[in-house]
C-alpha positions in Angstrom: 12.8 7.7 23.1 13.4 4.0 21.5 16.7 2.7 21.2 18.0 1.6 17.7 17.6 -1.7 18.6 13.9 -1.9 19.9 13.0 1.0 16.7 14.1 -2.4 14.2 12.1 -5.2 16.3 8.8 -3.2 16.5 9.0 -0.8 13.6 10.9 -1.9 11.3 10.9 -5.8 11.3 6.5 -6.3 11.0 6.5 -3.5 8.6 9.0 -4.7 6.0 7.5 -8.6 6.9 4.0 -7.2 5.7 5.4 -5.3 2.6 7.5 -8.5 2.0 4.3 -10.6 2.0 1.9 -8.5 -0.3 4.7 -7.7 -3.0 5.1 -11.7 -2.9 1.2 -11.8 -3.8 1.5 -8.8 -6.2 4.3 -10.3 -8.3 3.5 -14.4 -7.9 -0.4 -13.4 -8.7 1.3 -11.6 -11.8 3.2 -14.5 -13.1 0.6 -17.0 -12.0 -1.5 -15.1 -14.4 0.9 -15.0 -17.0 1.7 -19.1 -17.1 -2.3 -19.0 -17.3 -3.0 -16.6 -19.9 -5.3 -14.5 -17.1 -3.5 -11.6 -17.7 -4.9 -11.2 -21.1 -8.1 -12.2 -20.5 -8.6 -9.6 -17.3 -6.9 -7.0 -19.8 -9.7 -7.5 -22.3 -11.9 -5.8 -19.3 -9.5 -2.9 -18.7 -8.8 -2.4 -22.3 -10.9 1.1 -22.0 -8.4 2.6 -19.1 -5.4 0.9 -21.2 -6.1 1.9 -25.0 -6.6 5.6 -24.0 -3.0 6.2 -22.6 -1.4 4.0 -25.0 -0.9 1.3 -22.6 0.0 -2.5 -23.1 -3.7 -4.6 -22.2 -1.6 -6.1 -19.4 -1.1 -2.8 -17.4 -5.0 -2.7 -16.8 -4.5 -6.2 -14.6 -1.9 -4.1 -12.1 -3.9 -1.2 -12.5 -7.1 -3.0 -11.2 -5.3 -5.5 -8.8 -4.9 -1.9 -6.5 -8.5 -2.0 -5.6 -7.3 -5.0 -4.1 -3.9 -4.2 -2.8 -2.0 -1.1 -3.4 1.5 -3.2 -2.6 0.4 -6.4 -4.8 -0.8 -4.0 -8.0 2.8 -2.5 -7.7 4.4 -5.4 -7.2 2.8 -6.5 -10.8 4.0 -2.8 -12.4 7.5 -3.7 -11.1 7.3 -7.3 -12.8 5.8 -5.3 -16.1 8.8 -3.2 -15.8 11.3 -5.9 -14.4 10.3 -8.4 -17.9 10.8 -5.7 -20.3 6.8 -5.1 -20.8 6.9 -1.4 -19.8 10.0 1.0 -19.9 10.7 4.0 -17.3 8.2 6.3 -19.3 5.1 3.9 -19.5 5.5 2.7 -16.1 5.6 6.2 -14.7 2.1 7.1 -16.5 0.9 3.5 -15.3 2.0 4.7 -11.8 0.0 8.0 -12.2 -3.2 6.2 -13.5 -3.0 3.6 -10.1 -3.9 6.7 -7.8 -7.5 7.1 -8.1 -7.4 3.0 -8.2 -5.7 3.1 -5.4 -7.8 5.4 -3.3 -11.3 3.3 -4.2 -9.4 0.6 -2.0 -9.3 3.1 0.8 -12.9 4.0 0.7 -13.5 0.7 2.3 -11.1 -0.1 4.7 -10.4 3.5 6.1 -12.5 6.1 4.9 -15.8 4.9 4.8 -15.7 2.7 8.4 -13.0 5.2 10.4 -12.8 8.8 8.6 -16.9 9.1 8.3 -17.9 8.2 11.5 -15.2 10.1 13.5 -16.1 13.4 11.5 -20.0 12.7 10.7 -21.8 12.8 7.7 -21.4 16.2 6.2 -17.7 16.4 6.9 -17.0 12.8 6.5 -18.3 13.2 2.8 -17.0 16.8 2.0 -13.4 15.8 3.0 -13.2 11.8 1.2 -15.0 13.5 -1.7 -12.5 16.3 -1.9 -9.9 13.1 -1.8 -11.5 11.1 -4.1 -11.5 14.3 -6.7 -7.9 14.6 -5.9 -7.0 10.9 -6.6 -9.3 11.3 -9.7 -7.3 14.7 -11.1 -4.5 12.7 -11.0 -5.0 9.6 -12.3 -6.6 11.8 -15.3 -3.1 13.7 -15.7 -2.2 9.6 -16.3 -4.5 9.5 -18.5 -3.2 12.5 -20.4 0.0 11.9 -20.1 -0.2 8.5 -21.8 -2.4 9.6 -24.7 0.7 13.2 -25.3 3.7 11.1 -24.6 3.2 7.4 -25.0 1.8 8.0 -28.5 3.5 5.3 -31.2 4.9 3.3 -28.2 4.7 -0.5 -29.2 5.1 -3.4 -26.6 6.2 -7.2 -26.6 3.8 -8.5 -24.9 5.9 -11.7 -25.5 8.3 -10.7 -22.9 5.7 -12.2 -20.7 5.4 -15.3 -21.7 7.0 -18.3 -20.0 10.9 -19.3 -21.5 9.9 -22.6 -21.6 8.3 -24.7 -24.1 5.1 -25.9 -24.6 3.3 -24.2 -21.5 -0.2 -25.0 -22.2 1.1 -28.9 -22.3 2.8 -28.3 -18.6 1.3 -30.0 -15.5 -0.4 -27.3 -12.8 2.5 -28.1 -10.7 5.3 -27.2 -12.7 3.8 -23.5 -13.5 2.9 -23.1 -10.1 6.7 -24.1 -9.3 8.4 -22.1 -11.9 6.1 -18.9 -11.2 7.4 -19.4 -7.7 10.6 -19.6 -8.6 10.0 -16.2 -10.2 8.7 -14.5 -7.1 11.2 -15.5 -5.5 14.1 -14.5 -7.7 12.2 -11.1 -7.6 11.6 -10.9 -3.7 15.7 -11.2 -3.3 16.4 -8.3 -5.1 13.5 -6.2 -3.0 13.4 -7.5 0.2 17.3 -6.0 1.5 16.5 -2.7 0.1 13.4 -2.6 1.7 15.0 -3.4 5.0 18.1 -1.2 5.0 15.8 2.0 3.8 13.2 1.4 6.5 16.0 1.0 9.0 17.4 4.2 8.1 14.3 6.0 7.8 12.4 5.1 11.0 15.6 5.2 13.1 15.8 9.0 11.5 12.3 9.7 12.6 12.5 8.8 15.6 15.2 11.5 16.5 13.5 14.2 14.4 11.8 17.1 15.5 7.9 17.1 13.8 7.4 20.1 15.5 10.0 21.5 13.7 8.9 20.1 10.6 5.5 21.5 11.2 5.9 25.1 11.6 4.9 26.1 8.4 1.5 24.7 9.0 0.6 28.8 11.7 1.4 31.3 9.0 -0.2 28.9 6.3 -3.8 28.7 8.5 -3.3 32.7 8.7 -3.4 33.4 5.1 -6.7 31.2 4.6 -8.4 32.4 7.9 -8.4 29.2 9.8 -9.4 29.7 13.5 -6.1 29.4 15.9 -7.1 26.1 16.5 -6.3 24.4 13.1 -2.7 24.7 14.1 -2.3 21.8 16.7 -5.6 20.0 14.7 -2.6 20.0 11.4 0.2 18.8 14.1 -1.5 16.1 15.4 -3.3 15.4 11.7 0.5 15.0 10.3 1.4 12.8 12.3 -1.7 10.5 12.4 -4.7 11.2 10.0 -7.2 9.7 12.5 -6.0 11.5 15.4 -6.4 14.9 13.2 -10.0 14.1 12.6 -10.5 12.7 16.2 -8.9 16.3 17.7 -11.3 18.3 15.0 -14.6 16.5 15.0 -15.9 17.9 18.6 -14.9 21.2 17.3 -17.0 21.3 14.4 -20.0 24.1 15.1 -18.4 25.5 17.1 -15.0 26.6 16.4 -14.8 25.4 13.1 -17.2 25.4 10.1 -17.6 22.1 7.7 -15.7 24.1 5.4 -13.3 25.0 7.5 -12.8 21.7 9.0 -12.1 20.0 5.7 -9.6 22.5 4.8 -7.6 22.2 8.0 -7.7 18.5 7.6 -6.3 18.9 3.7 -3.7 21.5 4.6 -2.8 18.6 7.1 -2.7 16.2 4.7 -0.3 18.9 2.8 1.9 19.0 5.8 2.1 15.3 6.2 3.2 14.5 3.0 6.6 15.5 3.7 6.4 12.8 6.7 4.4 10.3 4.9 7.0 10.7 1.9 10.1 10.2 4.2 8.4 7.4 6.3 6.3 5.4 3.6 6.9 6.6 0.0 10.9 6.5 0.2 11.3 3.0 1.8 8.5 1.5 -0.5 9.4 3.1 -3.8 12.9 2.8 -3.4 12.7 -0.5 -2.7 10.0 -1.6 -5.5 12.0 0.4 -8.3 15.7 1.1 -6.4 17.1 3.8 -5.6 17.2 6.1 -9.5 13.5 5.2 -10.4 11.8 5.1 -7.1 13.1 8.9 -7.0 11.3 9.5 -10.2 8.2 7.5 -8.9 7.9 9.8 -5.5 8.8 13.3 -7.0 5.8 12.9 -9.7 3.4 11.5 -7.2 4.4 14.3 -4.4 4.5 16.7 -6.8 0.6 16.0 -8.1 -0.4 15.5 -4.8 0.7 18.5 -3.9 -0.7 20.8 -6.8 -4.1 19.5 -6.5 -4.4 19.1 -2.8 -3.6 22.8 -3.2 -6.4 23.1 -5.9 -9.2 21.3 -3.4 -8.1 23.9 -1.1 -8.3 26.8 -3.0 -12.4 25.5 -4.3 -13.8 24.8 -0.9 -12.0 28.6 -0.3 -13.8 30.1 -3.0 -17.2 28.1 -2.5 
């Protein structure tokens, strides 16, 4: 077991240094494109994922950003939110709608050149399709959402705009300098609660018993019919995806169906939010939104996840 000490210099320290560094891109890319105008002209592109929830144009830059980076199209959402662009409602929905933006990202950097090979083909495709239809559910409840309850909303997009005068007559350094000046007036006010809540968290972890934590996962492979085998498949899986897939993919033919693979490998998923809530999604949220609207943030994500992971379950049970 690590001691506190060695948890904060290896853990804690590169994580919240990374995090630091692509919210600084996130937020300086979103005011960079505000003392440019860029944010309007890339909302023109996004104004059909925009218009439909009742959206500002602006949202669609953030939204599109997380094909890019998940942290850095946040960090624009939280300086939409932090400017007076977006209030709690509107940047909840824009949250939602991020999800299936979010996953496309994935598809390349983990799904399509880890996930796929480790499980093959078939499996590889049934399980990041069942993922991408999840991510897709969700960002359609967005969707949704936005059209029922953001109905009538009006925004300032002037909020954006630079407090200073004459920007177009500005020199390139001064709105690269007070765009900086921005980010960094932002970056103070995440950086220490990122810090103390990873602290907490991953010192917590690391005297937690996952085991524990993952009991529900026997009587849960019961009720479906899982071979006895899905059970340390779902421990390993919640505690590293690629491990999960790595301990199933020899398996498959013989002790487990395609089917039955990409259901264990969901119910782990299921499992592991609870650790990838406690160990990713509190930290991060709480400190891109603080403590009151991060909790929001996390409870409407979980909770979605959670329903229609439940939902891909219950079709590949039925099929």
């Amino acid at each position: 077991m690590q001691s506190v000490l060695s948890i904060l210099l290896t853990e804690v320290l590169p994580r919240v240094a990374l995090i630091t560094v692509a919210i600084g891109a996130g937020v300086g890319l979103a005011n960079i494109a505000v003392e440019y105008g860029l944010v309007t002209a890339v909302a023109r592109v996004s104004r059909y994922l925009t218009e439909p929830a009742n959206l500002p144009d602006e949202v669609g830059t953030a939204v599109l950003t997380n094909t890019i980076s998940v942290t850095a199209g946040y960090g624009m959402l939280a300086e939409f939110r932090e400017s007076g662009l977006l209030d709690d409602r509107a940047t909840l929905i824009a949250v939602v709608i991020n999800t299936f933006f979010s996953f496309v990202q994935h598809i390349f950097t983990y799904y399509g050149p880890v996930l796929i090979p480790i499980l093959g083909l078939q499996v590889g495709l049934m399980y990041v399709g069942a993922r991408a239809g999840i991510s897709l559910a969700i960002t359609t409840v967005g969707l949704l959402a936005g059209a029922l309850f953001l109905r009538g909303y009006t925004y300032d997009s002037s909020t954006l705009k630079p407090d200073v005068p004459d920007e177009e007559s500005r020199p390139t350094r001064e709105k690269f300098r007070y765009a900086g000046e921005k980010t960094l007036s932002r970056l103070r006010s995440i950086v220490p609660r990122l810090a103390v809540v990873y602290s907490v968290v991953f010192v917590a972890l690391e005297y937690a018993n996952l085991e524990a934590m993952t009991a529900v996962a026997e009587p849960l492979t019961a009720v479906v019919g899982l071979p006895g085998a899905a059970v340390p498949v779902i421990l390993v899986a919640t505690v590293d995806p690629t491990s999960g897939a790595i301990a199933i993919a020899p398996l498959i033919g013989e002790v487990f169906t395609p089917e039955q693979a990409v259901i264990t490998l969901l119910i782990g998923s299921l499992i592991s939010l609870t650790v990838g809530t406690i160990k990713r999604s509190i930290p991060f949220q709480f400190g891109i939104w603080g403590a009151e609207f991060g909790a929001k943030v996390i409870a409407v994500n979980t909770g979605l996840k959670v329903v229609f992971i439940a939902v891909a379950i219950v079709v590949f049970l039925v099929v």
